[in-house]
C-alpha positions in Angstrom: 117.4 -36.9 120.9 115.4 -34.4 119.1 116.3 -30.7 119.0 113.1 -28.9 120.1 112.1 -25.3 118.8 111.4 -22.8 120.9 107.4 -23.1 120.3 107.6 -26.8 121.3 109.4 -26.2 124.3 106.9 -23.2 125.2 104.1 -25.7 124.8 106.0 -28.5 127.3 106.6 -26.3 129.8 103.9 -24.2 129.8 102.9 -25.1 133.0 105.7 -25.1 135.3 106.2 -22.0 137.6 107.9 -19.0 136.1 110.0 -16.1 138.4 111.1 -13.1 136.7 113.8 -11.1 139.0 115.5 -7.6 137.8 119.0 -7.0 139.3 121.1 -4.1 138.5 125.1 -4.5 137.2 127.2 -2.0 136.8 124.3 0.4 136.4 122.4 -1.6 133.6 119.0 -3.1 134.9 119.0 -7.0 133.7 115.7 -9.0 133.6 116.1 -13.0 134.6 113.3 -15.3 134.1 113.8 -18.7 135.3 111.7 -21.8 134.7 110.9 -24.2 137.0 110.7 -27.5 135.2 111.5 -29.7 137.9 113.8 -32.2 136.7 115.9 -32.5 139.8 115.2 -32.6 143.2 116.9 -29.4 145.1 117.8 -31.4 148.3 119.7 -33.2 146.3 121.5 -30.8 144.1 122.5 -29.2 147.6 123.5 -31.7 148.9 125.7 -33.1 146.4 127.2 -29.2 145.8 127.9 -29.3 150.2 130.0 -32.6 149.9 131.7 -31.5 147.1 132.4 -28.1 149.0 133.3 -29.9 151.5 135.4 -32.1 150.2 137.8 -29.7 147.9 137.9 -27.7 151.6 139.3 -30.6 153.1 141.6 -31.2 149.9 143.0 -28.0 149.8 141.5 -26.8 146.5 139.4 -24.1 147.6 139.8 -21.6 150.2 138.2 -22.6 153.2 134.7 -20.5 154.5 135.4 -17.8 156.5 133.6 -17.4 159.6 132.7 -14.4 162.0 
């Protein structure tokens, strides 16, 4: 697999959907620009990241959610 630059990937993804959030740690302001390529499918990423939560719950591994 080819490396790509920078300008190539620009180009590719051009247009997919682009958020910009600003979020504030430890006083300094931080800009975060995603891009939304759409490679995977988000049901399934949650999904997959809820059985696996689920799983190292039931396993011990992880603290278990706390709930009010």
């Amino acid at each position: 697999m080819k490396n790509k630059t920078m300008q190539e990937m620009n180009e590719q993804y051009k247009d997919c959907p682009v958020q910009v959030n600003t979020y504030e740690v430890d006083g300094t302001p931080c800009i975060v620009t995603s891009h939304f390529i759409g490679d995977k499918d988000i049901n399934d990423v949650i999904m997959k990241y809820a059985e696996n939560r689920a799983m190292n719950e039931m396993l011990g591994l992880v603290p278990s959610a706390v709930t009010a």
